[in-house]
N, C-alpha and C positions, 0 to 999 in steps of 0.2 A: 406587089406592083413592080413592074417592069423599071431597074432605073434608069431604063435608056429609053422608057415611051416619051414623047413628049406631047402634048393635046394642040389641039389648034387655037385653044386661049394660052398657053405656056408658051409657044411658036409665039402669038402677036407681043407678050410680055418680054421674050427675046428677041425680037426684033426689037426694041426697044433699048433694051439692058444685055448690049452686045456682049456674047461668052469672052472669057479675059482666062489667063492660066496662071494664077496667083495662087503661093501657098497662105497661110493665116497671117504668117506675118508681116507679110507685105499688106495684107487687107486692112490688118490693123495699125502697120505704120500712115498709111492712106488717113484714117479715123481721124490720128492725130492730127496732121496736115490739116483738113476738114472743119475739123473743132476748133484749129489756131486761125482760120481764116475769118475775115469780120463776114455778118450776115445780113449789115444793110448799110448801103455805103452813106458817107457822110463828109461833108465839106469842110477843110480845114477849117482847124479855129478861130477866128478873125479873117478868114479870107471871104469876099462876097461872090455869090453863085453869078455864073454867064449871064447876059442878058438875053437870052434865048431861054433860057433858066427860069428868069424873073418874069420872064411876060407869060411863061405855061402857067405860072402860078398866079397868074391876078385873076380874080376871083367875078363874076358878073352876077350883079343880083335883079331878077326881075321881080315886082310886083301888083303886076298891073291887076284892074279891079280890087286892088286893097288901098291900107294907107301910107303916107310915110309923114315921119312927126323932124323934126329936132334942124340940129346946124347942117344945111344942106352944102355951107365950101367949106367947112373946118371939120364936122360931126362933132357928136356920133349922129346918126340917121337910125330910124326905126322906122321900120317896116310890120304891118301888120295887116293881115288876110282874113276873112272868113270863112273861105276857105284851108282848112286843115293842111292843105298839101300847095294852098293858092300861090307860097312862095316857091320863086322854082333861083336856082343861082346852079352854077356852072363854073367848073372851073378843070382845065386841062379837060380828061375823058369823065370827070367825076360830076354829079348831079345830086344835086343836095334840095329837098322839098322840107317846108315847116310853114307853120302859119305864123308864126314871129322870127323877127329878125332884128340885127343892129350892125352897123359898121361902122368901125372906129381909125382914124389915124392917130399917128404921133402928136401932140399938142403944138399948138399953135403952126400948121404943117394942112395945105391945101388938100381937099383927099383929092384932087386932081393929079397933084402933084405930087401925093405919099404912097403910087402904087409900087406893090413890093411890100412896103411896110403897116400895110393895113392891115386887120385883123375882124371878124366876123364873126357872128355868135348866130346859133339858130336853136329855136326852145318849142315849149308846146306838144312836141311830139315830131321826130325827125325823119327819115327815112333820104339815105342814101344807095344810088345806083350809082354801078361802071360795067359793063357788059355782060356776063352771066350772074352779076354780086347784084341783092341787094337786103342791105342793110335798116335796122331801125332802131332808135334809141329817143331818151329824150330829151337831150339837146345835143348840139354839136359845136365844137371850138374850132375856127381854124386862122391860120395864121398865114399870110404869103411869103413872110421872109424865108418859112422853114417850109412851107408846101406838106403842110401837117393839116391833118383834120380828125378832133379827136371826139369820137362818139362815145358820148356818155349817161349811165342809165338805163339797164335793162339790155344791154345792147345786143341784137338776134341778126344774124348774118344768115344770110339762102342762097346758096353759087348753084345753078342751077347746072345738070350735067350737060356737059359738051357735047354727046351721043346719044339716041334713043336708046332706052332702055337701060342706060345707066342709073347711080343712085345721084340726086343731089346731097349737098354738102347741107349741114347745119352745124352752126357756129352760134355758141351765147357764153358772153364772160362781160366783165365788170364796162371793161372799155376798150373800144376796137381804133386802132390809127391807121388812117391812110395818107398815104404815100401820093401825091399827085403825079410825081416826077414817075411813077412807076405802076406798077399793077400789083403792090406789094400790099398787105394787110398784118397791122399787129396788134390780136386778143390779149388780153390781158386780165387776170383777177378771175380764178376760180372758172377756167375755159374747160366748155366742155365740145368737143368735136363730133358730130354723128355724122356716119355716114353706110348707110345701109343695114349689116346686122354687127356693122364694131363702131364702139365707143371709147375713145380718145378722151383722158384727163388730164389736162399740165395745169400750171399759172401763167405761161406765153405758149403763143401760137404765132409761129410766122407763115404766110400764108402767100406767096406765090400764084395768082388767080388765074394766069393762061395755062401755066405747066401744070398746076393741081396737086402741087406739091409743100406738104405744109411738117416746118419742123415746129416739134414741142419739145420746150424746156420746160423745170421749176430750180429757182434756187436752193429751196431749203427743203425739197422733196423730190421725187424719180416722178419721170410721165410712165402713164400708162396706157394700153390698149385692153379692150376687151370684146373679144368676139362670141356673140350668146347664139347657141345653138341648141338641139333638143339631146343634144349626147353633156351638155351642160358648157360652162363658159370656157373659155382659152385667154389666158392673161399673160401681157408681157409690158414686163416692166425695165428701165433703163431709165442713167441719167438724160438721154436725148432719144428721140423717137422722129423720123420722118417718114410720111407717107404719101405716095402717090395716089390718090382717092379715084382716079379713072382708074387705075389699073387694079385697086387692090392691092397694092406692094409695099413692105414697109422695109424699113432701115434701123434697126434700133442699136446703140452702141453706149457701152458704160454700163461691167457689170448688169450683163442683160438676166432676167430671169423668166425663163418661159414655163408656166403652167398648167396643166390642160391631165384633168382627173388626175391620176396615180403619177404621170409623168411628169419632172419636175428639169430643166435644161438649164443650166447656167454657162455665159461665154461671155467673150467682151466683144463678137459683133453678133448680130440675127436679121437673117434676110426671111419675110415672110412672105407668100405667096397665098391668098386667101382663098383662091379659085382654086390650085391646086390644093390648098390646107397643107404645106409642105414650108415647116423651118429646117432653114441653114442656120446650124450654130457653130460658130468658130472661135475658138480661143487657144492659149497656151496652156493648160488643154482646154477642152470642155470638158465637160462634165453634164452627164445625163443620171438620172435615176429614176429606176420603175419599179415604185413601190408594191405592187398586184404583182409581177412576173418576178420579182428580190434579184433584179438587174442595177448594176451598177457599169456605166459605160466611159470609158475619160480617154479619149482622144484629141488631136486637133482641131477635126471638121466630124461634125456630128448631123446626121440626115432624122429629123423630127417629122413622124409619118403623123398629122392631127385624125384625118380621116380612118385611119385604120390604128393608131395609136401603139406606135411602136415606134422606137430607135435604133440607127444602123450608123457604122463608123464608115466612114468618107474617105477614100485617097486625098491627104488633101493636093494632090500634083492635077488630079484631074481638073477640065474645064469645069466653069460655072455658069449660071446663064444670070447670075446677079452680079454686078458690079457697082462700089460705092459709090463710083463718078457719076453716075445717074441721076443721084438723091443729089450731087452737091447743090446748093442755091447760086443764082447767078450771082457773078463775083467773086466767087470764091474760087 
């Protein structure tokens, strides 16, 4: 293959992940930068959020055609539907359906007068929406102080694609949190991520819902991806993996190890291109080996062909058309 064609899906991906001319160790000083930056912002310790802050977060619950039981100026209040989904509550862009409900203030604390500090429960069987997300588990926790809502229970997340003919996202792990204050999602407990013909392993998933950009960590194990094809699967594993799910693109850093038949790539960054089937591996050095050709290759920037299944060493002086800044999370 030509290494200077570029397609007009590799073109749309570069526009995107504008070419940069960095050698490896600038890519990987970047890494660390990246890794040391927090990945979901949080309000000093004792300090209380804006009141613009506080009022995105109070939560409204509707019930109408159902019941409500309990202390309607102190609570708790319970809410109950015959309809499955008859509870509908709202809060910021987020929409929360169940047929049980309960809201609680602080004791002896008007709920008129405790908004901010009240707290929500929803059981029976859950299902949360925010724009292309929705969500389902079987109950949900949320809180206004922290603008937390934590779905727990089976919990199956569906981002539907942004584009015709895209893949949609599917998301199931132990418990998913959302973020009101943001469009932000985090899986948690044995997360498995699909999204078209690759599958995504961590224990967290942070999840980015407009940009479509979701990083996977595990504490006490490496994420992984795998892409199954009929030439067999393609595995890449690292301590952190990000991926752009519109585009196909992934980020993987931390002793990455890329898989795929005979060939076997390890670096400390990997840029992958799914459309193309085209890994960038870069390290101090890399390291490739092709166990079928008895090639052993260790350079800095190593070009991983999945499609045609071969390895070529990389100036690393030349342009790229992946750049780390791309994958960062907002905030960082």
């Amino acid at each position: 293959m030509n290494p200077t064609y570029r397609s007009p899906r590799h073109q749309r991906l570069a526009a995107r992940l504008p070419r940069v001319r960095l050698p490896a160790w600038c890519l990987i000083a970047l890494l660390v930068v990246l890794a040391g930056s927090p990945s979901w912002a949080q309000e000093s310790e004792g300090s209380a959020p804006p009141s613009e802050v506080l009022e995105r977060r109070i939560i409204t619950i509707d019930s109408s055609g159902g019941t409500q039981r309990g202390n309607l100026r102190f609570g708790p209040i319970f809410y109950e539907h015959p309809d499955p989904e008859g509870i509908v509550a709202t809060v910021s862009t987020l929409t929360i359906r169940a047929p049980r409900a309960a809201l609680r203030g602080p004791d002896e604390v008007l709920l008129s007068q405790a908004q901010g500090q009240r707290k929500a429960d929803f059981e029976g069987g859950v299902s949360v929406s925010r724009g292309r997300l929705v969500a389902t588990g079987e109950r949900l926790a949320y809180d206004e102080a922290t603008g937390l809502g934590v779905l727990i229970g089976g919990a199956r997340v569906v981002i539907a694609p942004a584009a015709e003919g895209e893949d949609e996202v599917l998301i199931t792990a132990d418990t998913v949190t959302f973020d009101v204050d943001t469009d932000v999602s985090i899986s948690e407990g044995q997360v498995l991520l699909v999204n078209g013909d690759q599958t995504a392993e961590a224990q967290r998933l942070l999840f980015e819902e407009a940009r479509d950009l979701g990083q996977l960590t595990s504490d006490d194990a490496r994420a992984r991806v795998t892409r199954s094809s009929d030439d067999g699967p393609l595995t890449i594993e690292a301590d952190e993996i990000r991926v752009l799910t519109d585009l196909k693109a992934l980020f993987a850093s931390g002793a990455v190890v890329v898989v795929d038949g005979p060939i076997t790539s390890r670096g400390e960054v990997v840029f992958y291109d799914d459309d193309e089937e085209v890994a960038e591996v870069i390290g101090a050095p890399a390291v490739a080996v092709d166990e079928a050709a008895g090639i052993r290759l260790e350079t800095d920037r190593i070009r991983q062909d999945v499609r045609f299944r071969f390895v070529e060493a990389i100036d690393a002086t030349l342009p790229t058309s992946y750049s780390a800044e791309q994958f960062a999370l907002t905030g960082e």
